[in-house]
TORROVO-191180 format. One line per 8 residues: number of its first residue (from 1); for each residue x, y, z of N, C-alpha, C, O. Coordinates in steps of 0.2 Angstrom, whole numbers, always signed. Layout:
NUM> X Y Z X Y Z X Y Z X Y Z ~ ...
***
This chain:
1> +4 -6 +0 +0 +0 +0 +4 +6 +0 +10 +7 +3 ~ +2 +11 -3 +8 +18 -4 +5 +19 +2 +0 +16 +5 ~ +9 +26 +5 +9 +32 +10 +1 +34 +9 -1 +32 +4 ~ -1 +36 +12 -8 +44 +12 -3 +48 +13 +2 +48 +17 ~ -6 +54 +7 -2 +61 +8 -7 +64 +9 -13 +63 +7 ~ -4 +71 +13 -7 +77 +14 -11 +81 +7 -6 +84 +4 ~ -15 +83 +5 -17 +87 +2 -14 +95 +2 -16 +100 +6 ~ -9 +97 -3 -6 +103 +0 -9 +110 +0 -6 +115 +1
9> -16 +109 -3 -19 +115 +0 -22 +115 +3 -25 +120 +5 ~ -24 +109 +7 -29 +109 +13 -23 +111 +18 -24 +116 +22 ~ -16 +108 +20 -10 +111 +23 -10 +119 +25 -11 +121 +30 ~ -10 +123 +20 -11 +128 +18 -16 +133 +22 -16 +138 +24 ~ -20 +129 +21 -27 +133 +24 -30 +130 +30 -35 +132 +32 ~ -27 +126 +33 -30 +122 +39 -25 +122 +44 -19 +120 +43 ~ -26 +123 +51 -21 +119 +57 -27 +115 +60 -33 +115 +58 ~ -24 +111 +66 -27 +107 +69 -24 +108 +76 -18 +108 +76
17> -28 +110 +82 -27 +113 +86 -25 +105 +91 -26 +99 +89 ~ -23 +108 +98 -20 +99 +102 -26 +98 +105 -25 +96 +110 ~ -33 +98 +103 -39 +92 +105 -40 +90 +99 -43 +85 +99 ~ -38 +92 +93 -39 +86 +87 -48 +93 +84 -52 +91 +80 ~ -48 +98 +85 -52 +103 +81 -48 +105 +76 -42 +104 +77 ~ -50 +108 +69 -48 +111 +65 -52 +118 +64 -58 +119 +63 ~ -44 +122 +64 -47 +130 +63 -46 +130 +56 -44 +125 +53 ~ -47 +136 +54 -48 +138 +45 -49 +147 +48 -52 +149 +53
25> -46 +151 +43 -48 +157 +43 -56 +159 +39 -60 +154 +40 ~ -58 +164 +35 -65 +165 +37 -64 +166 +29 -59 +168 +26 ~ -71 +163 +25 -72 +166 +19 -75 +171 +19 -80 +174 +22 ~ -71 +173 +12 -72 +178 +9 -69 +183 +10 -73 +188 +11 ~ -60 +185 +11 -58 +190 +13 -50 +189 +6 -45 +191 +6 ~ -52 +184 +2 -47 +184 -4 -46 +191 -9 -40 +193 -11 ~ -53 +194 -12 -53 +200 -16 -59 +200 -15 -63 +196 -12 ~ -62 +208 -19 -68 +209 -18 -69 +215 -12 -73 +219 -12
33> -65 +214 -9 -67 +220 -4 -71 +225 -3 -75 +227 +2 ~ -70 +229 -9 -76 +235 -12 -81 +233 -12 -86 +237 -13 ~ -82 +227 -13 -91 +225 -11 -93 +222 -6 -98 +218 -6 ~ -89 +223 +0 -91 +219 +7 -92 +228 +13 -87 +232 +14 ~ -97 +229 +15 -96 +230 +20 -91 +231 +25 -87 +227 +27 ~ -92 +238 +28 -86 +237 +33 -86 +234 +39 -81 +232 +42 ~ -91 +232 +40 -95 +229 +46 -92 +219 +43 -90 +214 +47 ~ -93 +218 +35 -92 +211 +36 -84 +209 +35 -82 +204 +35
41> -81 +215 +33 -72 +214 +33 -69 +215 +42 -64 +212 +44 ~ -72 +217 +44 -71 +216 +51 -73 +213 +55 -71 +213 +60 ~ -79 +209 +54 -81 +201 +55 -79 +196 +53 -82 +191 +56 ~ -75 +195 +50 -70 +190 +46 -64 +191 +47 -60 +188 +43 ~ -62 +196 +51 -53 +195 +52 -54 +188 +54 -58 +184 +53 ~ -48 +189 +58 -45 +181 +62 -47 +172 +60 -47 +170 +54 ~ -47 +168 +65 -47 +164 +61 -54 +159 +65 -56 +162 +70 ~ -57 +155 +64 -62 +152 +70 -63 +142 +68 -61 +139 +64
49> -67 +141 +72 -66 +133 +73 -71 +130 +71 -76 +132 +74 ~ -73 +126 +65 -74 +124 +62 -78 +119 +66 -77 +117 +72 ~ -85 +119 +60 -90 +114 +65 -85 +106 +68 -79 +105 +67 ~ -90 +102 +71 -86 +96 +72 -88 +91 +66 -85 +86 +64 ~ -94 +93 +63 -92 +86 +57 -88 +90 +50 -83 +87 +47 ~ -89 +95 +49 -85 +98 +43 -77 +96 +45 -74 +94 +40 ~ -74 +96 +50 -69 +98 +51 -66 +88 +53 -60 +86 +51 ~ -72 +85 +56 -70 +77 +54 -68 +78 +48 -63 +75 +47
57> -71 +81 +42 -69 +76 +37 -66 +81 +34 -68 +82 +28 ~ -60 +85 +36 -56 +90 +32 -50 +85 +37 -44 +84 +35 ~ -52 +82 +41 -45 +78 +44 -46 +68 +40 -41 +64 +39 ~ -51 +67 +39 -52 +63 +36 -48 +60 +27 -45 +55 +24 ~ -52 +67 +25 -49 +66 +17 -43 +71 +14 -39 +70 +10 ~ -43 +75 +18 -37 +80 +19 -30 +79 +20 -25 +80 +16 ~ -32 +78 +27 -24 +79 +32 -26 +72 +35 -29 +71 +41 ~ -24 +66 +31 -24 +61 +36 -19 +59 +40 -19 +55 +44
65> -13 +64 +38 -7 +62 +44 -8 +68 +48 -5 +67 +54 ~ -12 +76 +48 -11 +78 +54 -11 +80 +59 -6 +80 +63
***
């Protein structure tokens, strides 16, 4: 059987915090700006925690090593 690898853009866009949750930064803050509110570009800074079945399976099909 080969290795499972990592997906390298879910790497990229993904950590996995030490209880085994998966953060992700927020959509929609790539381009476009000029049509987002100022209210919704400062509700999407930072970064937040991902439901728990979404995030099973970003660890699942994803990041199976990490």
């Amino acid at each position: 059987m080969p290795k499972l690898k990592t997906k390298s853009g879910a790497k990229k866009r993904f950590r996995i915090t030490a209880s085994g949750k998966v953060k992700s930064a927020m959509a929609g803050k790539r381009h476009g700006m000029i049509k987002r509110t100022k209210k919704q570009i400062r509700q999407h800074r930072g970064t937040r925690v991902m439901f728990k079945t979404d995030g099973d399976n970003i660890i699942q099909y994803f990041l199976p090593n990490g």
